[in-house]
Structures are given as C-alpha cells and as structure tokens.
FILO-709921 format. One record per residue (C-alpha): residue number from 1; residue in three letters; x, y, z. Coordinates in pm, 1 decimal, always signed. Example, Ala and Ser with C-alpha at 12.3 -4.5 7.8 and 13.67 -1.06 7.14 Angstrom:
// residues 2
   resi   resn         px         py         pz
      1    Ala    +1230.0     -450.0     +780.0
      2    Ser    +1367.0     -106.0     +714.0
END
This chain:
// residues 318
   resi   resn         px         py         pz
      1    Unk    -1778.6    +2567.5    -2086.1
      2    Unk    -1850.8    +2893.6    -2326.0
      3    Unk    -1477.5    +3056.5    -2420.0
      4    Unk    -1414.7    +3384.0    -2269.2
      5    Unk    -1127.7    +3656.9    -2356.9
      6    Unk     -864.6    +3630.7    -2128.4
      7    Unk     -608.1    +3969.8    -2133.0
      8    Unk     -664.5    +4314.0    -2037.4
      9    Unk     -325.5    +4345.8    -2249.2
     10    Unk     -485.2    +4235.5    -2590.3
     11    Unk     -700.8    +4459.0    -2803.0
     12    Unk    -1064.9    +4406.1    -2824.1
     13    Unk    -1356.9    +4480.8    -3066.4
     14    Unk    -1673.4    +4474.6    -2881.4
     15    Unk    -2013.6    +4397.8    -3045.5
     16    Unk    -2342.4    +4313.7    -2899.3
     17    Unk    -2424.1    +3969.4    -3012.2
     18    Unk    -2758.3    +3921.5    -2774.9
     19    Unk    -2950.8    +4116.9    -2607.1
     20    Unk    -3179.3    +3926.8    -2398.3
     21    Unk    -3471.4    +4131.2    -2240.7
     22    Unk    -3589.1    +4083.3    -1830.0
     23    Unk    -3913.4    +4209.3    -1812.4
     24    Unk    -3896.2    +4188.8    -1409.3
     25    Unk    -4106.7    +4516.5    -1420.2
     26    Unk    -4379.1    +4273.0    -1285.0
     27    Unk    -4682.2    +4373.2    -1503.4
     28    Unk    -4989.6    +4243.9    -1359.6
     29    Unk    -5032.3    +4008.7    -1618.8
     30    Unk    -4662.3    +3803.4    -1544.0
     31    Unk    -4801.4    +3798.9    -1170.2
     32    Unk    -4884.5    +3471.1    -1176.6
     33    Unk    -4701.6    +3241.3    -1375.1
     34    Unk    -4873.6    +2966.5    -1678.6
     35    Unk    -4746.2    +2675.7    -1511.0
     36    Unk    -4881.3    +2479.9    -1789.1
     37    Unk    -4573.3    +2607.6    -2013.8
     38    Unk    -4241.8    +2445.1    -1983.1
     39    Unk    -3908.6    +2598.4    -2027.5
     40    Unk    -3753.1    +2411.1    -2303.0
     41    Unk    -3359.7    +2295.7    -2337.4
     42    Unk    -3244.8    +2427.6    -2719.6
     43    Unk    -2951.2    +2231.3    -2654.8
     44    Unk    -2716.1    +2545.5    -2629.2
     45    Unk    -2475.6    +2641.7    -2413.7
     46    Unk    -2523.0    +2662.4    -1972.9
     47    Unk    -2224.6    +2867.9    -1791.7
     48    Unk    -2049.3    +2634.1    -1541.4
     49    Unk    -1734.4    +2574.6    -1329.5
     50    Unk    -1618.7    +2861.6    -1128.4
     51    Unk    -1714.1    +3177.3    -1218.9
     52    Unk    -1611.7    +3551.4    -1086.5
     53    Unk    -1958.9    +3788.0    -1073.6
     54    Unk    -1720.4    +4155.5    -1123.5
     55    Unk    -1918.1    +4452.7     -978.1
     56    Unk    -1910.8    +4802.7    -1212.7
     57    Unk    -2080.0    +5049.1     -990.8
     58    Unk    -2209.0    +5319.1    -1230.1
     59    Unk    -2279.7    +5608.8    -1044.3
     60    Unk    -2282.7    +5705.6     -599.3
     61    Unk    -2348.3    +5432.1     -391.1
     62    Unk    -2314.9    +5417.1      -58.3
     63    Unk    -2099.5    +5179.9     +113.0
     64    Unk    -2380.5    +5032.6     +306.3
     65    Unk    -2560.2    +5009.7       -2.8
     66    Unk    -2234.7    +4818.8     -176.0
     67    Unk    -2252.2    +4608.3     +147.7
     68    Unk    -2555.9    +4471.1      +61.5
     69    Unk    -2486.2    +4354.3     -260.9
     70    Unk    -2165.1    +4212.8     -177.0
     71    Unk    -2244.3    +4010.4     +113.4
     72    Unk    -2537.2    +3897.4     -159.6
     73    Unk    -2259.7    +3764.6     -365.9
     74    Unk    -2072.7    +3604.9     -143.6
     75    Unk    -2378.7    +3439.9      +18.6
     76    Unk    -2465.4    +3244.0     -323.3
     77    Unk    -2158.8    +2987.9     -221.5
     78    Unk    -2173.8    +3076.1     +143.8
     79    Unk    -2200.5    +2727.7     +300.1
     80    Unk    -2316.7    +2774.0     +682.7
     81    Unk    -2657.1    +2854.9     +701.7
     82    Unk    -2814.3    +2767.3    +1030.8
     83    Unk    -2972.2    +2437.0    +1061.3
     84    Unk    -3300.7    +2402.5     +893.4
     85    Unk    -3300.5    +2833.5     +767.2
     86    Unk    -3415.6    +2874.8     +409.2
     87    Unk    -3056.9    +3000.5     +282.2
     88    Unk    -2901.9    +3232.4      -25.5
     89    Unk    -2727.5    +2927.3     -169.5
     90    Unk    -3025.5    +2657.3     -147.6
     91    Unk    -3147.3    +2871.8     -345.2
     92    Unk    -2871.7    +2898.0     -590.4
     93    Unk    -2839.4    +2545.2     -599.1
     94    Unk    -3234.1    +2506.9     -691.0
     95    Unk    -3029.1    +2567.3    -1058.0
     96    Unk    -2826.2    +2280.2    -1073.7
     97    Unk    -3145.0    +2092.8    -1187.9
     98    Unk    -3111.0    +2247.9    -1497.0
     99    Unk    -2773.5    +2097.3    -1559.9
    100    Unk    -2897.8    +1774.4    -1478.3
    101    Unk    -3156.1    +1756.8    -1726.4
    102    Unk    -2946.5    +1915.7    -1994.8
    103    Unk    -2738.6    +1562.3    -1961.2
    104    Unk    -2432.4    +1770.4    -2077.2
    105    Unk    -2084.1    +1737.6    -1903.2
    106    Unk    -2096.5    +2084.1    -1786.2
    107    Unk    -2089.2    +2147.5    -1402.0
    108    Unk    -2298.0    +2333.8    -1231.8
    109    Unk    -2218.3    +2726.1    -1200.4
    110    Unk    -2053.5    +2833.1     -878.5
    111    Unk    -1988.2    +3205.7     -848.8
    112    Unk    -1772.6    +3404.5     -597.5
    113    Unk    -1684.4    +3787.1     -591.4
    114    Unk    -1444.7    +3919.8     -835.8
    115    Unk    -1342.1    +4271.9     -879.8
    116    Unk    -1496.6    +4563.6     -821.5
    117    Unk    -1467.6    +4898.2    -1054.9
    118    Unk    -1568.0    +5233.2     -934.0
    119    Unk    -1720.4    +5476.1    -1185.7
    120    Unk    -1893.1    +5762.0     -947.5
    121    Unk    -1790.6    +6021.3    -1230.8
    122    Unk    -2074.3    +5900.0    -1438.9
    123    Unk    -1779.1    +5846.2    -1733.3
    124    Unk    -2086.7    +5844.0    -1960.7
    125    Unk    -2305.2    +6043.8    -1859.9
    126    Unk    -2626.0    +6025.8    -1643.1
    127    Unk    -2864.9    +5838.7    -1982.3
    128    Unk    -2737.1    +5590.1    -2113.0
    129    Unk    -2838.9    +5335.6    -2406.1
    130    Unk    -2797.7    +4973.2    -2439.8
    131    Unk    -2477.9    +4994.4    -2661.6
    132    Unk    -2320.0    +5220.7    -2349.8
    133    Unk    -2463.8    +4945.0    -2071.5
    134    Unk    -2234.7    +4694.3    -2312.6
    135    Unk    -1930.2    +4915.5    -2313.5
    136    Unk    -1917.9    +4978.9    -1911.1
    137    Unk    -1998.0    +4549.2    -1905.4
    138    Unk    -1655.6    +4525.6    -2113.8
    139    Unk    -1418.4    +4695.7    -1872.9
    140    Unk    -1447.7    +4382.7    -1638.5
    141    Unk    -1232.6    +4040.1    -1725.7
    142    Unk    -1456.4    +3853.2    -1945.2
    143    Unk    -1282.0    +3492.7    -1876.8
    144    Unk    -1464.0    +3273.0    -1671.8
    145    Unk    -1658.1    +3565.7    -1580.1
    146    Unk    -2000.7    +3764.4    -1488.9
    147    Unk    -1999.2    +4156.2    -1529.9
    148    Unk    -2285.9    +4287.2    -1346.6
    149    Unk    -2335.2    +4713.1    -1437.3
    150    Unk    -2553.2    +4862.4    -1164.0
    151    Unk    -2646.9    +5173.0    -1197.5
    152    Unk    -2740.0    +5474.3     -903.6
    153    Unk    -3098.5    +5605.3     -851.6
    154    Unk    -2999.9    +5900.3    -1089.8
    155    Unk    -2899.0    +5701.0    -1389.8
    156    Unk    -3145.0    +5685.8    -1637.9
    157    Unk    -3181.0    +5396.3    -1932.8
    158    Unk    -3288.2    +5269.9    -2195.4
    159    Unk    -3643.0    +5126.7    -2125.7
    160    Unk    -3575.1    +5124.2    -1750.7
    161    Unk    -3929.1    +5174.4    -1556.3
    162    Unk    -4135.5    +5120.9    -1916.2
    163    Unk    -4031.1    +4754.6    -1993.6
    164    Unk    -3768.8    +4651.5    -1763.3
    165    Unk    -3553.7    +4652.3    -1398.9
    166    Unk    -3282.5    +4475.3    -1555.0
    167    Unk    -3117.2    +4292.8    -1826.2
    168    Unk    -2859.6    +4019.4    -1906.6
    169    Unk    -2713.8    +3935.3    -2253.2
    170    Unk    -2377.4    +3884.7    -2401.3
    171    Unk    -2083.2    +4083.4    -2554.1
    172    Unk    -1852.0    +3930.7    -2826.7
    173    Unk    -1456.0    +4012.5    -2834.4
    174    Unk    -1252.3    +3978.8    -3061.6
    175    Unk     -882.2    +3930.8    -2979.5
    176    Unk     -579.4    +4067.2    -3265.2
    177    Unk     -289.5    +3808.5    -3192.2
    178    Unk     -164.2    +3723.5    -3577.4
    179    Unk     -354.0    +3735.5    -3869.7
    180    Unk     -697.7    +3603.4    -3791.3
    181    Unk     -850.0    +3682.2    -3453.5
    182    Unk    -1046.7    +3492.3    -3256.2
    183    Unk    -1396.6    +3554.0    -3147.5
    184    Unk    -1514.1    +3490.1    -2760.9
    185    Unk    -1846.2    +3533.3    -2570.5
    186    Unk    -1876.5    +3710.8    -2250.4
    187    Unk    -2216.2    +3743.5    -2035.8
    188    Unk    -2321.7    +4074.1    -1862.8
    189    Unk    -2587.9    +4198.6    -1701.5
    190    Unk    -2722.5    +4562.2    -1593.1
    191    Unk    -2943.8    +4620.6    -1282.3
    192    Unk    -3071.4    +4995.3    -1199.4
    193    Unk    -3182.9    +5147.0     -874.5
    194    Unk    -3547.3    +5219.8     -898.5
    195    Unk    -3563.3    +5412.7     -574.0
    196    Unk    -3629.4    +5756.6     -693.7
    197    Unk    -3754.4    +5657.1    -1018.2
    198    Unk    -4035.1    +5341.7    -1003.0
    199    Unk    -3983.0    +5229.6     -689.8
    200    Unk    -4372.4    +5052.2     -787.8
    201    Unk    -4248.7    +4928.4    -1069.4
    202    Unk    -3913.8    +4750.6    -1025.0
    203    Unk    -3930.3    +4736.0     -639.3
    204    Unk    -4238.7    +4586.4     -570.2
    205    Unk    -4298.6    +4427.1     -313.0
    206    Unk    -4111.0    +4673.4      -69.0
    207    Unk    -4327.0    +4977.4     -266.4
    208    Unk    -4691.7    +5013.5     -308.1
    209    Unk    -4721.1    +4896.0     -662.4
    210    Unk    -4809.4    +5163.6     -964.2
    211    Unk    -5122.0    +4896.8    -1058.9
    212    Unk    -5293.1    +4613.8     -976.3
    213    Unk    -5464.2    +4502.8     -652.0
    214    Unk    -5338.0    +4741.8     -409.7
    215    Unk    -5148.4    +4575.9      -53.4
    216    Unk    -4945.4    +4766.7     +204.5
    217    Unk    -4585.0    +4742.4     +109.7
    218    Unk    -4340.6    +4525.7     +286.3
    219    Unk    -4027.1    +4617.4     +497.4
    220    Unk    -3738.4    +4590.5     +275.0
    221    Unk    -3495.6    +4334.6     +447.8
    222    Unk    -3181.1    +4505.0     +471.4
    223    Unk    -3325.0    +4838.3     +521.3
    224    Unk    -3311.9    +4977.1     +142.4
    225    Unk    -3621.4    +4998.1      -83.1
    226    Unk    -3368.0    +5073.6     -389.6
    227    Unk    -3064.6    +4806.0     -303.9
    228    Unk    -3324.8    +4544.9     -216.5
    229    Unk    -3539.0    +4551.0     -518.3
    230    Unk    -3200.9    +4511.6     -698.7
    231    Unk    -3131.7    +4215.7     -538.7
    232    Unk    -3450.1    +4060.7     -639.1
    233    Unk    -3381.7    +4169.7    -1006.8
    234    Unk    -3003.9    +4027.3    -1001.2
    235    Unk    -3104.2    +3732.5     -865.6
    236    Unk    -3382.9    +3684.0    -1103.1
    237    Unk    -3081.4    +3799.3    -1390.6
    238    Unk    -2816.4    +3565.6    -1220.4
    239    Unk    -3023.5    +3240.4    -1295.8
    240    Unk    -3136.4    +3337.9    -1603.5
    241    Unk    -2781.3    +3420.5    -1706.9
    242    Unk    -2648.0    +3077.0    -1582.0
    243    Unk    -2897.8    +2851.2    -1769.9
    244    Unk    -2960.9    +3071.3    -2062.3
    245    Unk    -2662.9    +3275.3    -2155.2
    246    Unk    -2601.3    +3303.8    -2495.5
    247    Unk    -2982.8    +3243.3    -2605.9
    248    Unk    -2951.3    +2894.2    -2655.6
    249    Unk    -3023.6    +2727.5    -2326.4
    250    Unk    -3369.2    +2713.4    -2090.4
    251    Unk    -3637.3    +2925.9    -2203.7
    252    Unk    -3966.4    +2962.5    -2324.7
    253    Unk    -4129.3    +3183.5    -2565.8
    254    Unk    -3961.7    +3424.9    -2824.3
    255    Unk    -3548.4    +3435.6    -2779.8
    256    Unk    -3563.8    +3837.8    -2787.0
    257    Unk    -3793.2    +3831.1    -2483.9
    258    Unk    -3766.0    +3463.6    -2314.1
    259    Unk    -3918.3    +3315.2    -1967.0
    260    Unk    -3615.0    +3242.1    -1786.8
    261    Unk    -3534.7    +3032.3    -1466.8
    262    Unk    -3645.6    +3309.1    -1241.3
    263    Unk    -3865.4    +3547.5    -1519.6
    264    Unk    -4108.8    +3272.2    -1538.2
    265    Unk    -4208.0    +3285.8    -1198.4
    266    Unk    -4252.9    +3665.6    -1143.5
    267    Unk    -4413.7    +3808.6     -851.0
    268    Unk    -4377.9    +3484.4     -664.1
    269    Unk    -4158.3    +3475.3     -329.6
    270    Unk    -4356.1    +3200.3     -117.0
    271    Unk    -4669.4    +2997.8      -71.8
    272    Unk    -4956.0    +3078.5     -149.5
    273    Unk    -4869.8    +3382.3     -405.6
    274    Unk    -5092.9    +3582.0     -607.8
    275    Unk    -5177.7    +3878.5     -820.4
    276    Unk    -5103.6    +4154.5     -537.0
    277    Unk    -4926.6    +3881.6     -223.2
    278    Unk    -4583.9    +3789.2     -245.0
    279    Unk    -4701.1    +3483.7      -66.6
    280    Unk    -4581.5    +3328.2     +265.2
    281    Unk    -4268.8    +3481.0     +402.5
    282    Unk    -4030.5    +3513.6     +737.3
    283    Unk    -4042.5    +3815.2     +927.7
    284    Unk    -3757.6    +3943.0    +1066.7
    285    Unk    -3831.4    +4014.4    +1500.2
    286    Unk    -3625.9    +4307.5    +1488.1
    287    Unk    -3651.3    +4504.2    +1184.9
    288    Unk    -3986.2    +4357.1    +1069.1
    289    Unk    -3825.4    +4303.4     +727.9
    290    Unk    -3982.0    +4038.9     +515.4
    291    Unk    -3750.1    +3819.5     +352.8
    292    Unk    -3678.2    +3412.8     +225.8
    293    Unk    -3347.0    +3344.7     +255.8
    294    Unk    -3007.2    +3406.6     +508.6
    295    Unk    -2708.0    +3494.3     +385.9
    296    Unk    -2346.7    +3612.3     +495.2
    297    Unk    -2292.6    +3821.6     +759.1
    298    Unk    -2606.3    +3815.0     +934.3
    299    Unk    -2810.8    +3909.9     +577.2
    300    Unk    -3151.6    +3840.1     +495.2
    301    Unk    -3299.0    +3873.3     +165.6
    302    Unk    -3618.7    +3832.7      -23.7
    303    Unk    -3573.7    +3638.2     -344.8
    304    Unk    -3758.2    +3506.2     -647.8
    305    Unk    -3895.9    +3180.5     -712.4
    306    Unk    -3715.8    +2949.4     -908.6
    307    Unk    -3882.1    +2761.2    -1195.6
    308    Unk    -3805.6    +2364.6    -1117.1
    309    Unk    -3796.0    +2207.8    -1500.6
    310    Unk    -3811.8    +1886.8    -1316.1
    311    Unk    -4154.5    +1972.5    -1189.4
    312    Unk    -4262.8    +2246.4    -1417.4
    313    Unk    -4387.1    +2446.9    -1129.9
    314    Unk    -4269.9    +2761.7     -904.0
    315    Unk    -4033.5    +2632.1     -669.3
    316    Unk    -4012.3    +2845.5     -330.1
    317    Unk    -3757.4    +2837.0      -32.9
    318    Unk    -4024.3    +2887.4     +234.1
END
C-alpha cells in the first residue's frame, strides 16, 4: 500500500513527480488494439485496500450532470446488479486480475465516494496548465485517496482535444513535522468535458467522430454527450490509475506515454469492435441509449474494455 499525506493541518510542498499521459482521444490508429503486445508488471507499486475517489468540480455543472458521475462512483462497489446484467462493478473487478498476477500482498482496490469540492468561480481561471490541474488535485485528502479534477465544457487545457481527454499521474507532498520531512505520493487524475469543444474527439462514440470511417453516433446513455464521454475517459483513467499509479506497475510501451489497463483497448466497448463500431452493445427500450453496464440508481453506462493480462486480449462485459 503506497503512503499518502494524511492532515489538512500540516504544511505541504507540492511537486509533480509523474505525469502519465491518456491518449483516450481515440486516434484512428489506437482503434483497434495490437493484441500481440502484453502489458508488462515492472514490479512497482498497485493502489489497494479502500480507497476514497474525492470529486473537485472545476467550473458549472449541473446537478444532473454531478448525478451522473456520482451514482458512477458509487456503482464501482455497488453490489446488486440484477441477475445475469453486465454491471459497473464486474467490470471493476475485471482489475483484480492484475493483483493476482503481480503475486504481491496487496488487495485489490475498492473505491467509494469521498468528498466533494466546489470550485464554480473558476479560482484559476478558464486555461489552465498541467502544473494548475496538480494544484486543484492537491486540495483533496491525499491518504488513502483518488482526486479526480473535472473540468466544465468552458475550461480549456493543456493538450485537451490535440493529444488527450484525460490524464492521471501523481503529486508528491512533503510534510514539515521536525527537522526532516517526509515525502508521500498521492494519485490524481483530470477529466474535461468535451461537449462544446471535441465532442468527436473525446466523446466518440456518442458524436460523429472528427476522422476515420464515418457511423451515425450513438445515444449517450444517461442523456449527456459531455458527462458520458467523461465517464468513458474516467473509467479508462480509474483502471489505469489502480494498476499503474506511480509508473511502476502494468504497462506497455514508453513510461511518459504507457498502454494502460483500459488505454490499451481503445475504441473497444463490445464484440465484434472495429475501426469506426463500438461493437455489440445493449440498447436501452426507452431512451434508446447504448450502453454495457448497470449501475446505481437505475444508471446505465457505456464503458471501455478492459485488457485481461491473463489472456492478453480485450476483455468486454457484453
């Protein structure tokens, strides 16, 4: 289990340590995965135990829109799924394979809601760089901890729409108790809204895509082009977060820019997938929504293919 700081009461010097890269922006190229590559263990470091995901909400969102993302939460250890329904936390628990192969003690990662902070003032302004994403990420707790940033349709960053949806990396801390102070890790991650901005590019497949072979879009699940292309990207940036953290655990390629749990199988939601399909999915009789999984509350959602290292293959819930 990775050592996190543990008091809002001690004083902190923040520094970005890693900066890990999701290129979710699902180039035509990443559509469909080389399942001929593995995802290699580098022996480091897998977040487990119980962990709180904190929400900073950067920017207006609407409370349906917070609704959605909550009840996403909440439905990665929701345990009463209906009987034979492809279901939020089947899929979370497609990750504990990872932990199983690492044959470390660590337990797998289960996460529940935390806290929730509010900044609708934009505190920072409406651009912001990766340095500021890493300063909003350090207002949550960072023991035993997740600090997800989202930011609103009118946020811009960093490389948001060119090279990525989303990202996930780690903070350091250090705490001033005595003479020497001690150093800790935290994880983070930042997902934006791509409604107004690349809705082709980050919320594909609920958006006719900017390239590639062209398909009618699918009906976003919950109603929200935007808030449910997030989903896909935090979910994507949850699992990579849980078995590559710190930029020592399951990945393949180049550390700066790594195939991760869910980056490796981009563009992939059910059978049959390819360059331009999503693949096989559920259809919702009501609102026509496509999705993959059920959650809390009634939600369904449309989530990314895990990569199964015991299989080395795309692993899908329906």
């Amino acid at each position: 289990m990775a050592s996190f700081t543990s008091s809002s009461m001690l004083h902190f010097f923040f520094a970005i340590s890693l900066f890990q890269i999701s290129f979710a922006s699902r180039m035509l190229s990443e559509f469909v995965p080389d399942q001929t590559q593995s995802l290699k263990y580098h022996d480091g470091v897998l977040l487990s135990g119980k962990i709180s995901v904190n929400l900073i909400w950067y920017g207006k969102f609407k409370p349906s829109q917070k609704a959605i993302v909550t009840d996403f939460i909440n439905s990665l250890s929701y345990s009463r799924p209906q009987v034979g329904e492809p279901s939020v936390s089947a899929w979370w628990k497609e990750t504990e394979k990872y932990y199983k192969l690492s044959k470390k003690k660590s337990t797998p990662l289960f996460l529940n809601l935390g806290k929730q902070i509010l900044d609708e003032n934009y505190s920072l302004g409406k651009s912001l760089t990766n340095k500021q994403l890493l300063q909003l990420a350090s207002k949550g707790e960072q023991k035993n901890a997740i600090n997800v940033v989202l930011t609103a349709s009118d946020v811009t960053v960093d490389g948001f729409c060119m090279s990525r949806c989303g990202t996930h990396g780690s903070g350091s801390a250090v705490s001033h108790r005595g003479a020497k102070g001690k150093n800790y890790k935290f994880a983070y991650i930042w997902v934006g809204n791509s409604e107004t901005q690349c809705p082709g590019h980050c919320a594909w497949p609920f958006h006719q895509p900017m390239y590639g072979p062209q398909s009618p879009p699918l009906i976003a699940p919950n109603g929200d082009v935007g808030i449910d292309g997030m989903i896909i990207n935090l979910a994507s940036l949850l699992a990579g977060t849980a078995t590559n953290p710190f930029g020592d655990g399951y990945f393949q390629g180049p550390a700066e820019a790594p195939l991760e749990a869910a980056s490796a199988c981009t563009g992939v939601y059910g059978k049959g997938a390819y360059p331009g399909y999503a693949g096989e999915l559920l259809t919702d009789s009501v609102t026509g929504g496509s999705y993959n999984a059920n959650g809390a509350n009634g939600r369904k959602y449309l989530l990314p293919a895990l990569y199964d290292p015991s299989t080395s293959a795309c692993s899908t819930l329906v």
